[in-house]
N, C-alpha and C positions, 0 to 999 in steps of 0.2 A: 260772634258776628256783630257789627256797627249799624246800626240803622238810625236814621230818624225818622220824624214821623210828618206824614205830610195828611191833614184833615179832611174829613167829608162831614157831611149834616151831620151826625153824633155818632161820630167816630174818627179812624183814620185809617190811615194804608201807610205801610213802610217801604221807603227808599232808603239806598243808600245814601250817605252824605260824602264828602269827599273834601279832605284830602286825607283820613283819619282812618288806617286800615286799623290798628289798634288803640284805643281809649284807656288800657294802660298808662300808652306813652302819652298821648297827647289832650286826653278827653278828664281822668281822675285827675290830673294834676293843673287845668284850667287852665290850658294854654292858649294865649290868643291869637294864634294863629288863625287867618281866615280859611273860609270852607264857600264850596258852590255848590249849591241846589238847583237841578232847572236851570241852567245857564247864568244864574244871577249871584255873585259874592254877596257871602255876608260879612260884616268884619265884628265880631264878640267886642263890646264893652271891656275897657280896663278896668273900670273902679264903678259902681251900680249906684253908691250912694246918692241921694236926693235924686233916683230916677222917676219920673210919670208920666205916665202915656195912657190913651181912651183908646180904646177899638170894639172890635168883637173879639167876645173869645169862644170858643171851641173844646171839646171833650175827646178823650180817647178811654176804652176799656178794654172788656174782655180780649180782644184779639190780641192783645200785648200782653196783656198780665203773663209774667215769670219770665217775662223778655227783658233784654240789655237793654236801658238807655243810652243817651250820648253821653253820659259820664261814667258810664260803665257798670251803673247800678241794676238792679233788679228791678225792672215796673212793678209796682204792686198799685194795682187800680183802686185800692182803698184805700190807700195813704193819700197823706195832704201836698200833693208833689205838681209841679207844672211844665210843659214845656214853652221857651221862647228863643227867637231868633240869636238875639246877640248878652242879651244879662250873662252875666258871669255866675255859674255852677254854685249854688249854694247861697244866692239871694236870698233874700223872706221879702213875699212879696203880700202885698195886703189888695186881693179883689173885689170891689163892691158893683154890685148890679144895681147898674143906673136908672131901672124902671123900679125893683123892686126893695132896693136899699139895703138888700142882705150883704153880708162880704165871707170870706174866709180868706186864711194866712195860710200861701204854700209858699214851697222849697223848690226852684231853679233846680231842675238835675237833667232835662232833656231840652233836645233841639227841634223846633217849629213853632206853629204850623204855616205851612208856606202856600196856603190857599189863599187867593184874594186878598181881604181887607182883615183877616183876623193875626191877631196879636198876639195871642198866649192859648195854649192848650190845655187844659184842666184835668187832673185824673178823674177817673169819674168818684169818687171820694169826695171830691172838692164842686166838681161838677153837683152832685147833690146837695150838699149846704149850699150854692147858690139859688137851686131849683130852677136849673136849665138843662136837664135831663132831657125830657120831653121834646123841650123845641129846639137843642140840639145847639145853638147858637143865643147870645144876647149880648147887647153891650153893656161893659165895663169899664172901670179906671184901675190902674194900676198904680200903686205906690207902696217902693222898697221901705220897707219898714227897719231890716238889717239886711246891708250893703255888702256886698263881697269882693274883693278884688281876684284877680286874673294873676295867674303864681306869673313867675317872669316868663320868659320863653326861652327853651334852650334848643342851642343848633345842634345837627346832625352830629357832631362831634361830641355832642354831651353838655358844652359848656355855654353859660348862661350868654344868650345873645345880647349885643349890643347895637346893634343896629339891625335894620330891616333887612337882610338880603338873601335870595329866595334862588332855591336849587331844585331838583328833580330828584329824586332818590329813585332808582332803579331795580335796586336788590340790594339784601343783604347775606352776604353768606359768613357759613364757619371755613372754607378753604380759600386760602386765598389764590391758589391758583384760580378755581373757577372766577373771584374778581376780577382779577388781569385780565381773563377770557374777556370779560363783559367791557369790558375798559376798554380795550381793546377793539371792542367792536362796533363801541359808539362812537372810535374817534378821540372825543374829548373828553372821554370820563375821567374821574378822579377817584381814587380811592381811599376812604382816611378810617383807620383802625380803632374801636372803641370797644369799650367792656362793657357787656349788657349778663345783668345774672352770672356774674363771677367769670365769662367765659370772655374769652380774645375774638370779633366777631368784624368783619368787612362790608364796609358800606360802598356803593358806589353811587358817584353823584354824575349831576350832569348840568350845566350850563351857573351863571350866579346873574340873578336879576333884580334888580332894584323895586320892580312893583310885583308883587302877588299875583296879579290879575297877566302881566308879561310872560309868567312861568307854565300857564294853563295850558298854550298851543304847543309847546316842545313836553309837557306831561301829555297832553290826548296823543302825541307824535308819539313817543315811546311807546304807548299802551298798547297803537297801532302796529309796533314792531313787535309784538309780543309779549313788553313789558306790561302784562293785564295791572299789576299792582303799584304801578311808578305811581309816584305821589308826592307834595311838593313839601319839603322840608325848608327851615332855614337853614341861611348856608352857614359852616365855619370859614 
């Protein structure tokens, strides 16, 4: 399962994020593709280096610990790990508490928190070297210490995108009759064949849009037609 994490006083609650049924494909490999929280896009960071930003930050623990992050990792609430909105997977980011001067160095491997005004999630590992445990919240500065970039992005087809342009995935199946079915029944679907895990497997697409944010109301359409999993790929 996909989740991210969205904050409370010291802790959090998980949602889904979207458009990322699996982080296999799209989350391990730091693609930047954007994702919508709450009605609101985020668009990930290409390259982190020389990033800094103040805000609040925020903790999560127990409830997650042995849960999947949004890069497909295992939480472990002890480790020096963080979640934020848009830095790219694998950051080193350097936290200092601006009342009390402490800091700790985490690892970018999850996505939020998307409450209010806070900025970065802390494991509680890292939340305790700050000693913000207690009140749950404090402000901070943030600065990438080592920088990550964002692998390339590759389109529905497999191969490395080179421009922006934004499709609906609908399903994918191992028969291809059943695609044609589904093609078929959107109209204007399209079907293009790729190898995933050694196997011949059919995708089917649906519409090519130029902005991310264009592709949302024809994916919540589908969802509504029963495609519960459409989700917005780039197009080949």
């Amino acid at each position: 399962m996909f989740w991210v994490l969205m904050s409370v006083a010291s802790g959090c609650a998980s949602r889904p994020m979207e458009p990322y049924p699996d982080p296999k494909i799209h989350s391990a490999t730091g693609s930047v593709l954007p994702y919508r929280v709450d009605g609101r896009v985020y668009y990930p960071l290409n390259d982190s280096s020389g990033f800094v930003q103040k805000g609040t930050a925020s903790w999560y623990g127990s409830d997650f610990h042995g849960k999947a992050t949004s890069n497909g990792e295992v939480y472990n609430m002890n480790a020096l790990t963080a979640a934020h909105k848009t830095l790219p997977f694998g950051s080193v980011v350097l936290v200092t508490h601006q009342e009390n001067g402490k800091s700790v160095t985490v690892r970018i491997n999850d996505r939020g928190p998307f409450v209010n005004d806070r900025i970065i999630d802390l494991s509680y590992g890292a939340a305790s070297k700050l000693g913000i445990v207690e009140t749950g919240t404090a402000p901070v500065t943030l600065r990438v210490i080592r920088g990550a970039k964002s692998s390339p992005p590759r389109n529905a087809a497999g191969a490395s995108a080179k421009r922006a342009v934004y499709s609906v995935q609908v399903g994918v199946f191992e028969n291809l009759d059943n695609a044609r079915k589904v093609s078929r029944r959107l109209n204007n679907g399209r079907i293009y064949t790729v190898t995933q895990n050694h196997r011949r497997v059919y995708k089917v697409l649906v519409g090519k849009y130029s902005d991310y944010e264009k592709a949302l109301e024809p994916m919540d359409q589908m969802r509504l037609q029963g495609f519960e999993k459409a989700f917005i790929v780039l197009s080949p």
